[in-house]
C-alpha positions in Angstrom: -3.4 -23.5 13.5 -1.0 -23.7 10.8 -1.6 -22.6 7.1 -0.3 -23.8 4.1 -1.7 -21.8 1.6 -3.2 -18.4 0.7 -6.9 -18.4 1.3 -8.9 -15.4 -0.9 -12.3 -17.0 -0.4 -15.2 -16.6 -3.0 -15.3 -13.4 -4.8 -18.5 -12.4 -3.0 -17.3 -12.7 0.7 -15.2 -11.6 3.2 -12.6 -13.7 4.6 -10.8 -12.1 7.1 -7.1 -13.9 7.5 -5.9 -15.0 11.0 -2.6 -14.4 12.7 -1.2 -17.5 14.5 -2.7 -16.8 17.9 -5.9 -17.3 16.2 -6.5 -13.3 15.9 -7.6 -11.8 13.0 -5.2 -9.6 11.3 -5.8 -6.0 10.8 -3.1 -4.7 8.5 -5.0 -2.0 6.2 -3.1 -1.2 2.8 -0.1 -1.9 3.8 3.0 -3.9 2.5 5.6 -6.8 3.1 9.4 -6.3 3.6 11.9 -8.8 3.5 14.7 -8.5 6.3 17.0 -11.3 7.0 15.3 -14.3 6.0 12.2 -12.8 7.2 8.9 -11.4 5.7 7.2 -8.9 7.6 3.9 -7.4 6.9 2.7 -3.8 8.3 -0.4 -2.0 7.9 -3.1 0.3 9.9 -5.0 -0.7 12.0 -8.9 0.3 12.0 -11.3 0.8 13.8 -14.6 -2.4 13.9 -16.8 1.2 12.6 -17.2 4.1 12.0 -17.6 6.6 14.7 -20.1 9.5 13.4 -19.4 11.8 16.8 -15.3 12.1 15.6 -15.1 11.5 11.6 -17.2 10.8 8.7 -15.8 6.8 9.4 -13.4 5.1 6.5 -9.8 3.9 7.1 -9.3 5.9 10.8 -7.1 4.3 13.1 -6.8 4.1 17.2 -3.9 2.3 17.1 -1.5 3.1 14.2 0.6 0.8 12.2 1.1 -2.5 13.4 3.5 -5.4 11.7 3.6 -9.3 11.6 6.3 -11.6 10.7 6.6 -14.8 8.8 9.3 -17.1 7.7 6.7 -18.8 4.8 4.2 -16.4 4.2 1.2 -18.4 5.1 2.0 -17.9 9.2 1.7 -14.8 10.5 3.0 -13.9 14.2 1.7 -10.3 15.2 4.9 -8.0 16.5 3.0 -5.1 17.7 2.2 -1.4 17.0 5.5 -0.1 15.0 3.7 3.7 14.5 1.5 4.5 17.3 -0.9 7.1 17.6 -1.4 9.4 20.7 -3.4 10.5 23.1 -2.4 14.6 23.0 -4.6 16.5 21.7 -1.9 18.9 20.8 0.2 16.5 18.9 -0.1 15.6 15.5 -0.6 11.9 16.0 -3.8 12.3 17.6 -6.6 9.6 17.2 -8.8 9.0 15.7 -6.3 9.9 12.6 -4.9 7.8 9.7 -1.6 6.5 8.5 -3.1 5.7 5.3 -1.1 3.0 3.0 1.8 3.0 4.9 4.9 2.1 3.0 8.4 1.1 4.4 11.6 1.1 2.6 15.4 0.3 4.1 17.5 3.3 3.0 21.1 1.0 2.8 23.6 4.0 2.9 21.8 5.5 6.5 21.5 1.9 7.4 17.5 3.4 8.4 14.0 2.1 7.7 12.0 4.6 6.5 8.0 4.9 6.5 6.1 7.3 4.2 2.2 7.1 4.4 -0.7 9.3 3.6 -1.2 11.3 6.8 -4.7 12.8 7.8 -5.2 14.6 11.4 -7.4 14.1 13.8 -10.3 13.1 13.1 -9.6 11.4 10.4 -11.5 13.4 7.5 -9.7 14.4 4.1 -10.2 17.9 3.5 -8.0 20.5 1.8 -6.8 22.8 5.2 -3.2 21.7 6.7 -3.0 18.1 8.3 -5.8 17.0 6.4 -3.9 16.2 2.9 -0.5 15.1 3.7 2.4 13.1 3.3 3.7 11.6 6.7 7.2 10.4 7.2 9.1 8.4 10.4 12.3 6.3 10.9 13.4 3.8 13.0 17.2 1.5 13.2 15.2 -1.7 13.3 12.4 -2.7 10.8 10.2 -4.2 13.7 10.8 -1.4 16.0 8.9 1.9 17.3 9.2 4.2 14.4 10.1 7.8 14.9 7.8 10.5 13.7 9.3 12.9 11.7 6.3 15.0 10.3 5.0 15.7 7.3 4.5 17.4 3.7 3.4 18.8 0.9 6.2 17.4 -2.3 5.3 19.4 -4.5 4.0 22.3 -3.8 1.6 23.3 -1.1 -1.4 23.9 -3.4 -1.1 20.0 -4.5 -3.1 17.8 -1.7 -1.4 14.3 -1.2 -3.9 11.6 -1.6 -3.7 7.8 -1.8 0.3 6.9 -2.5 3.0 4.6 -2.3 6.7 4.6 -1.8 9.0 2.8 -4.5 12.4 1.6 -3.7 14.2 1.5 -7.1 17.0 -1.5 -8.0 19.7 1.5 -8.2 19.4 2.2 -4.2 16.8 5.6 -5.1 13.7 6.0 -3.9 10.5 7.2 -5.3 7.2 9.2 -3.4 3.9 8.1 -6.0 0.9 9.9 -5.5 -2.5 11.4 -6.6 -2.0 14.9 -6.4 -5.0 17.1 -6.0 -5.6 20.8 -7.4 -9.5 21.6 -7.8 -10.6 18.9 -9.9 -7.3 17.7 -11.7 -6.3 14.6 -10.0 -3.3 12.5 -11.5 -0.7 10.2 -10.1 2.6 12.1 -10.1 6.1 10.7 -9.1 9.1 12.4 -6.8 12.7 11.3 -6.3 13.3 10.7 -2.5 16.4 12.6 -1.1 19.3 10.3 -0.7 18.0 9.1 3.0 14.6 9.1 1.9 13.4 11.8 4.5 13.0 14.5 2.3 11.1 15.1 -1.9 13.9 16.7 -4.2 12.5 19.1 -7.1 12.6 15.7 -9.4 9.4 14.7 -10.3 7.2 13.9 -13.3 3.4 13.9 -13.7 1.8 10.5 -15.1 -0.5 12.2 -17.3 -1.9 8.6 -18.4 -2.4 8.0 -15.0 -5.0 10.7 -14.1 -8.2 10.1 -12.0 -6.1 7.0 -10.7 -4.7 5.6 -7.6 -3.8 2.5 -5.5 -0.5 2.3 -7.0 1.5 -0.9 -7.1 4.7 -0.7 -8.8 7.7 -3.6 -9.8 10.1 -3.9 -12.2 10.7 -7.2 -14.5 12.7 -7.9 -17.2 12.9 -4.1 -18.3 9.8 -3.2 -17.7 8.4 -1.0 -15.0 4.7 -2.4 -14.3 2.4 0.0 -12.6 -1.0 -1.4 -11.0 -3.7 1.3 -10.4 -7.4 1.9 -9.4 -10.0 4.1 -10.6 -11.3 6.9 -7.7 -14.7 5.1 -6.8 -14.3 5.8 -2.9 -15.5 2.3 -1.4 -16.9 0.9 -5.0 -15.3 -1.2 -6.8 -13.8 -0.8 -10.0 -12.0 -2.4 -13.1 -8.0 -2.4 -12.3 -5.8 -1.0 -15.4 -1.7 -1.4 -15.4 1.1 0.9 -17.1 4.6 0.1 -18.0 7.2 2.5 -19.0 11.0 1.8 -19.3 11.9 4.2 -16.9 9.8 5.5 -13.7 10.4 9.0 -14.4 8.8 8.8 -17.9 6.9 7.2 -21.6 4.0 5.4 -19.3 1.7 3.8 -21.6 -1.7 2.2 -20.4 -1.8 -1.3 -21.0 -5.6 -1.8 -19.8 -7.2 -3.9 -17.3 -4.6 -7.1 -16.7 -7.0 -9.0 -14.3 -8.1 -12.1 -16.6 -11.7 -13.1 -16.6 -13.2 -10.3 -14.3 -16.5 -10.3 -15.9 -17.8 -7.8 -13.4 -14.8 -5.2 -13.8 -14.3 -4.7 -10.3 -10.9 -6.1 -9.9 -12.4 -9.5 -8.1 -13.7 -7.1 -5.9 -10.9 -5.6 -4.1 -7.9 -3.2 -4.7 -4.6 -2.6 -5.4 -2.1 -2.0 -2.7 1.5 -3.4 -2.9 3.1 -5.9 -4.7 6.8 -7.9 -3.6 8.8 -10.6 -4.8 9.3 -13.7 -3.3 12.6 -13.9 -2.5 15.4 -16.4 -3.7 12.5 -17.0 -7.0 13.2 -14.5 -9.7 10.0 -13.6 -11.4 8.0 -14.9 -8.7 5.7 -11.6 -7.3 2.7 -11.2 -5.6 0.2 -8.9 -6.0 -1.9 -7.6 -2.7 -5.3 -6.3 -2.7 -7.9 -5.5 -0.1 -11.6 -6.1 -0.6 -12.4 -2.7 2.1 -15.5 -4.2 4.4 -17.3 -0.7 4.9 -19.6 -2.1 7.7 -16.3 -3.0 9.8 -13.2 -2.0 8.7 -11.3 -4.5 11.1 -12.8 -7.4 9.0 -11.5 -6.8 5.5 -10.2 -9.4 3.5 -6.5 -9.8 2.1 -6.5 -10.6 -1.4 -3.1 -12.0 -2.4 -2.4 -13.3 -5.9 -0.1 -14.2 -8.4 1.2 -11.6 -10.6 1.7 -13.0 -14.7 3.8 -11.9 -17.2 2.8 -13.8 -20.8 4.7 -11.9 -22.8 7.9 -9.0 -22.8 5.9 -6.0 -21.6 2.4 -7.9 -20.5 1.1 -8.3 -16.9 -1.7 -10.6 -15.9 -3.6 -11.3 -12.5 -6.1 -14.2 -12.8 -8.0 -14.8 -9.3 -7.5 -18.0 -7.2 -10.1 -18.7 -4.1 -6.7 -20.7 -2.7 -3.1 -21.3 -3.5 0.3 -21.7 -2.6 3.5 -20.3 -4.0 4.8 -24.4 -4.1 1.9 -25.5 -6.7 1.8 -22.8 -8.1 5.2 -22.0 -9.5 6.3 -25.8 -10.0 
């Protein structure tokens, strides 16, 4: 079957999206890249449900991180596991595990993609002990091939536990770690220049005061402005969405509220935040992805993707379609 639109469904339902053999396509919190006339999308892949025996449940993975392609965005072909996990019990990639939001970046200078993700160890439980608060890292010389892993760490210091994060690859060629840092009870997103082949956390980084108690962040760039997308820490509950912008990333953030117009219930229609990219070769044309998390089985959550807004110098707004396309849409 072919597609030629984006199909979100009704806000109360889950609509699981389909690859184009028909499968459906399990690509948790993930993100699109855009490699030679190609789009390809990558995620983790998890488990139908939770297993009590080996984890509490949530976004564990007996996979790893898989990756599709597309030339239109609507058709999807499924390329395989890109990050696998393994079957050692000795080695860090042990399943059940998690490659939480997995992000992927091409470092131009090393001529290397480069994958940073929230890493948890077996099996699969945040906690505050080594392996279970992490930042992972691999490589690989082709964007659709078998990434190497590298390890992982700690960016700031080893007393601040990496939660939910994102990677950021800036218009100047640098590249940015974001993350909700953890110490006791003070949670806020903080930011950290990426080494110049993106392997490594320099000592440049900034907290995000305005940004504390947040996560899920989505970050791009428009006419000046650097737009940040969040979520409030509800675990599975939803919760209303609010947006920053600040001239530059490493500083003068200023919240800007909730941008998604006409959610009545606050729940950012139901979903959250995970990535947003452009649409290539259509300047001011960006998408927004979200994920409405199915807690009963993971491997049927749905894909919200819509159509990020910006009214005015300095204003972002997300209004929520059931279906679109990019043709209609941007006329």
């Amino acid at each position: 079957m072919m597609y030629e639109k984006f199909t979100n469904g009704p806000l109360n339902e889950f609509f699981p999206w389909a690859d184009t053999s028909g499968d459906i396509i399990n690509a948790s919190d993930g993100g699109v890249i855009y490699v030679d006339g190609v789009y390809y999308w990558y995620g983790q892949a998890l488990r139908p449900l939770p297993v009590a025996r080996d984890g509490k449940g949530g976004q564990t993975t007996t996979v790893g991180v898989v990756m599709y392609k597309s030339a239109d965005l609507y058709n999807w072909d499924y390329c395989g596991v890109i990050l696998p996990v393994s079957d050692n019990p000795t080695c860090e990639q042990y399943a059940p595990m998690r490659y939480e939001r997995p992000k992927i970046v091409y470092n131009d200078k090393a001529k290397k993609f480069v994958l940073w993700c929230h890493y948890v160890k077996y099996p699969g439980d945040h906690g505050d002990t080594k392996g279970t608060a992490e930042a992972g890292i691999a490589v690989c010389d082709n964007v659709d091939g078998t990434y190497q892993w590298l390890g992982t760490t700690r960016p700031i210091d080893e007393k601040g536990l990496v939660r939910d994060s994102t990677l950021y690859k800036d218009h100047d060629g640098t590249a940015y770690f974001i993350y909700d840092k953890q110490v006791g009870d003070d949670r806020c997103l903080h930011i950290v220049k990426l080494s110049e082949d993106y392997l490594s956390c320099t000592d440049d980084y900034r907290r995000i005061d305005v940004c504390f108690w947040r996560e899920a962040a989505a970050i791009v760039f428009y006419n000046g402005w650097y737009f940040m997308f969040t979520s409030g820490l509800t675990s599975w509950d939803t919760n209303p969405a609010l947006y920053y912008r600040a001239r530059s990333l490493m500083g003068g953030w200023e919240a800007m509220g909730d941008p998604c117009i006409g959610d009545v219930t606050g729940t950012t229609f139901e979903s959250q935040s995970t990535f947003i990219f452009p649409v290539e070769g259509n300047k001011g044309q960006f998408i927004l992805m979200c994920e409405r998390h199915n807690t009963q089985n993971f491997e049927r959550c749905s894909y919200i993707w819509l159509p990020i807004n910006f009214p005015a110098p300095g204003e972002m707004k997300v209004e929520y379609l059931e279906s679109w396309c990019i043709e209609d849409y941007w006329k």
